[in-house]
C-alpha positions in Angstrom: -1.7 -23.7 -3.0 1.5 -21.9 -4.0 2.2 -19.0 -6.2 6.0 -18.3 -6.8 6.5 -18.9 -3.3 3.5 -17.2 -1.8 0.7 -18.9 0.0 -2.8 -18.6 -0.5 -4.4 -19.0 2.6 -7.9 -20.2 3.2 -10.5 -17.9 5.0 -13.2 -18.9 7.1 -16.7 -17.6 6.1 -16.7 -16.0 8.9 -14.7 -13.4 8.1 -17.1 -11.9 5.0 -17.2 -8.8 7.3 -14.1 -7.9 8.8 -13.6 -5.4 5.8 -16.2 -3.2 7.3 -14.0 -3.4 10.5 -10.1 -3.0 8.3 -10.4 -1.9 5.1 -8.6 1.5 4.1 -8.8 2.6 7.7 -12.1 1.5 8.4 -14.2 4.9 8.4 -16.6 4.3 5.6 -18.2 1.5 8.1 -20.0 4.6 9.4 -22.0 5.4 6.4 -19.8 7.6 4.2 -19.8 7.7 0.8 -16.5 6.4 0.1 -14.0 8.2 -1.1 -15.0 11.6 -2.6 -12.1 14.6 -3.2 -11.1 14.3 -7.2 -7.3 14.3 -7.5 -5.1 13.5 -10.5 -5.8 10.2 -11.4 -3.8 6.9 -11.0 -3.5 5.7 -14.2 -0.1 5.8 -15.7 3.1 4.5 -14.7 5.7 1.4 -15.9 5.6 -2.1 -15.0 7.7 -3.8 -11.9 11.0 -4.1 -14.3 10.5 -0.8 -15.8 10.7 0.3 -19.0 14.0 1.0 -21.1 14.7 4.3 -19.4 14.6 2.8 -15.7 16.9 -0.2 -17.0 19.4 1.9 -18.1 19.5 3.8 -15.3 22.9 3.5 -13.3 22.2 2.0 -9.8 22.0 4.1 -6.7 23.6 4.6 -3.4 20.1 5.7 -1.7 16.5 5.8 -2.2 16.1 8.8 -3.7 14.4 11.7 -1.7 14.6 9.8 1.6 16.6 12.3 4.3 18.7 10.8 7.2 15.6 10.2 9.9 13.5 7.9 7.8 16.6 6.5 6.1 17.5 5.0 9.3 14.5 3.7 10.2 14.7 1.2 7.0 15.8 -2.3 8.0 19.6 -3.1 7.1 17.9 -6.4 6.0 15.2 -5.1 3.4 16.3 -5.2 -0.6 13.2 -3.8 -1.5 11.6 -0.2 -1.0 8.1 0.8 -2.2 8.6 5.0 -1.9 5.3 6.6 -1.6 6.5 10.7 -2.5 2.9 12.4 -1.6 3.1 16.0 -3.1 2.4 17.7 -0.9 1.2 18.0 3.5 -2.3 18.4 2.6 -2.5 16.4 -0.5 -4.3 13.6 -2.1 -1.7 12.7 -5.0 1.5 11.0 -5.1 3.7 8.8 -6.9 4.8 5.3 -5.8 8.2 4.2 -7.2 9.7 0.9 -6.5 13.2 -0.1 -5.6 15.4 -3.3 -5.5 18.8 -3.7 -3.9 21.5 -5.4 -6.0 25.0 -5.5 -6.0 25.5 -2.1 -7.4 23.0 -0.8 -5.2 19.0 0.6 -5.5 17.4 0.2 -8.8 14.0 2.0 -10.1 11.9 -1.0 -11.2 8.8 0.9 -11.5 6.7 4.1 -11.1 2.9 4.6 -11.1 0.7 7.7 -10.2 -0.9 7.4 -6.9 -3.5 8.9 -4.3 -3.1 8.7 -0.8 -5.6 10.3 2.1 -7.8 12.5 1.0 -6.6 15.2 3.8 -2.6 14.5 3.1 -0.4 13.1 5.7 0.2 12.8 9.2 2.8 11.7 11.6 0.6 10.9 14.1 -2.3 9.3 12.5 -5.5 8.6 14.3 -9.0 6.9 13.0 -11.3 8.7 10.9 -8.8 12.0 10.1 -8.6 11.1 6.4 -4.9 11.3 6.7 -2.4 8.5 5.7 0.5 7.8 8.0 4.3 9.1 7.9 6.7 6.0 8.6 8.4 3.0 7.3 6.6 -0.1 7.6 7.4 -3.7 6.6 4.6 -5.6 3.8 3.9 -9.1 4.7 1.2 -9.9 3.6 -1.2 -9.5 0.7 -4.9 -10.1 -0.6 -7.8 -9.4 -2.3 -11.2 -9.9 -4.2 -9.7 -11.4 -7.4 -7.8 -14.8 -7.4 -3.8 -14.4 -6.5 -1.8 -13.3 -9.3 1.4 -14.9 -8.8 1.6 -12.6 -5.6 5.2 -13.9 -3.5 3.7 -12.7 -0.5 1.2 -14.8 1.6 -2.2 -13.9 -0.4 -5.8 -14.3 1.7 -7.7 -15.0 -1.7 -11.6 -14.0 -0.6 -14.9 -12.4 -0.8 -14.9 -10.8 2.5 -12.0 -8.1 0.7 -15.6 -6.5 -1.3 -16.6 -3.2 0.1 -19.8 -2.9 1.4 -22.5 -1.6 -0.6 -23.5 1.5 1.1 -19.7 2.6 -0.1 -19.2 4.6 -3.2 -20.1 3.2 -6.5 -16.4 3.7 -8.0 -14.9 2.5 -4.7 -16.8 -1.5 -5.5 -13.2 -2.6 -7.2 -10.9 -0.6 -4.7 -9.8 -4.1 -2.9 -9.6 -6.5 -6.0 -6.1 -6.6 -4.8 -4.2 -5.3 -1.5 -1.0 -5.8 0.2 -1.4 -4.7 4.0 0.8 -1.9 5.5 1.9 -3.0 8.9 0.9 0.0 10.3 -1.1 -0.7 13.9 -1.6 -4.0 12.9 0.2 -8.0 13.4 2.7 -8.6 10.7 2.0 -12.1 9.0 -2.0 -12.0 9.5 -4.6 -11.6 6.6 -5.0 -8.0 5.6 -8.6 -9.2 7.0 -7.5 -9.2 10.5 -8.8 -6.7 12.6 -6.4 -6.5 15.5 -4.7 -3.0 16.6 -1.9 -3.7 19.2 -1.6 0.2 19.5 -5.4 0.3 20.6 -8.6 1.7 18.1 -8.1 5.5 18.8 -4.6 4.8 16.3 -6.8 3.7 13.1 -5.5 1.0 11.3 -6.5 -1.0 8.0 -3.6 1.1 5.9 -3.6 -1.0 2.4 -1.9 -0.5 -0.9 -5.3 -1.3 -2.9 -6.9 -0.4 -6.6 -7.1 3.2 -7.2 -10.6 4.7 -8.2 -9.7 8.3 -8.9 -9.1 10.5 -6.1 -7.9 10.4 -2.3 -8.7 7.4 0.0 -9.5 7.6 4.2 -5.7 6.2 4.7 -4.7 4.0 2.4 -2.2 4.7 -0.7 -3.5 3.5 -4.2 -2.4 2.9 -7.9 -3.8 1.6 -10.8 -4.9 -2.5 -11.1 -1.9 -3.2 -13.6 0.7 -1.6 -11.3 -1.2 -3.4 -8.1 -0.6 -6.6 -10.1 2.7 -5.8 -11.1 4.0 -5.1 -7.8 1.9 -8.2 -5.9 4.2 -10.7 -8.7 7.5 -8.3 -7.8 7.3 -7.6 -3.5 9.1 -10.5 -2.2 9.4 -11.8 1.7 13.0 -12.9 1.1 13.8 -9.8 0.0 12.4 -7.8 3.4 10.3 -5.3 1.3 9.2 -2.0 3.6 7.1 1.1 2.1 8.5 4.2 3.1 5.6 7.2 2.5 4.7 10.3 2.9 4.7 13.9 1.2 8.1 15.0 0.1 9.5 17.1 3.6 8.7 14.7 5.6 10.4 12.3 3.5 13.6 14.5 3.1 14.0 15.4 6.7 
């Protein structure tokens, strides 16, 4: 089954577990209680073509607030950036903004409040330190609880995406929809799959996924419209990478 190009793949049942094994870093398995440090919450923002403001805009010759070493590490190819600017080293809250290459250059297409770790960021992320990675990686794949959306990207469509029920109440919806980071992980494998090429010890399971109102274990979130807006909007042809972290990092 095809959605605007995507592929819905099939999932064997099973894989109803692997979530307790990749999802948003993969600590909670342990027992925690989900994620629990109140930050500002992810619930504004504009659609994936903006609003007026954002299509007026006059295109740009950069992503903004990118310095030289990240900028580099963006594939000549990609005409698509999802910017993830946390606020600060140690902070849970950030804003996701994304971008789309045209002629004229990088367009804003859309911009929604977001949380990321619950401890900040990290350029060398390891499991369990509540931190969410420093890089530029390339989105390949997507997912979730809910039936696809219209997602362009290959979407795993199942069950096994639902936390387990030891997690936090307000975390239950937190995987209704996900598009995998290819951090630690193969690229064009379900969001499910629990392989780390870099070994354990360097975490994994780094999603964009529903927001519930406060920092995750790794992961960067946003609110269920804006995860839907940018599942219909990140397209493979178009080489879409996320480029995250707080705002030095980013302008180093």
């Amino acid at each position: 089954m095809r959605h605007a190009g995507g592929v819905m793949r099939a999932v064997a049942s099973a894989a109803a577990g692997l979530v307790l094994l990749v999802g948003c870093g993969s600590v909670e398995q342990s027992g925690g209680q989900g994620d629990d440090h109140a930050g500002a919450g992810a619930h504004g923002g504009r659609g994936a073509d903006g609003g007026r403001d954002e299509a007026r805009a006059a295109p740009l010759t950069r992503v903004p607030g990118v310095g030289p070493a990240l900028r580099a590490r963006i594939p000549a190819a990609a005409r698509q950036v999802v910017a993830v600017y946390g606020r600060g080293a140690d902070s849970p809250d950030a804003t996701l903004v994304l971008y789309d290459k045209g002629p004229k250059g990088w367009e804003k297409k859309g911009s929604w409040a977001a949380h990321n770790g619950r401890h900040g960021w990290t350029t060398h992320h390891h499991e369990g330190d509540k931190r969410s990675p420093v890089g530029v990686f390339t989105l390949t794949d997507a997912g979730g609880v809910l039936a696809d959306p219209g997602a362009r990207l290959p979407y795993t469509h199942s069950a096994a995406f639902t936390p387990p029920a030891y997690w936090s109440k307000n975390t239950r919806h937190d995987f209704d929809y996900v598009v995998a980071v290819n951090y630690n992980r193969v690229p064009g494998r379900s969001p499910l799959d629990p392989e780390r090429p870099e070994g354990q010890s360097k975490g994994g399971g780094i999603w964009l996924h529903l927001d519930h109102g406060s920092g995750t274990s790794g992961c960067v979130s946003i609110a269920k419209e804006g995860m839907a807006d940018l599942l219909r909007a990140l397209d493979p042809a178009r080489g879409p990478v996320v480029v995250m972290g707080d705002r030095a990092h980013l302008e180093a």
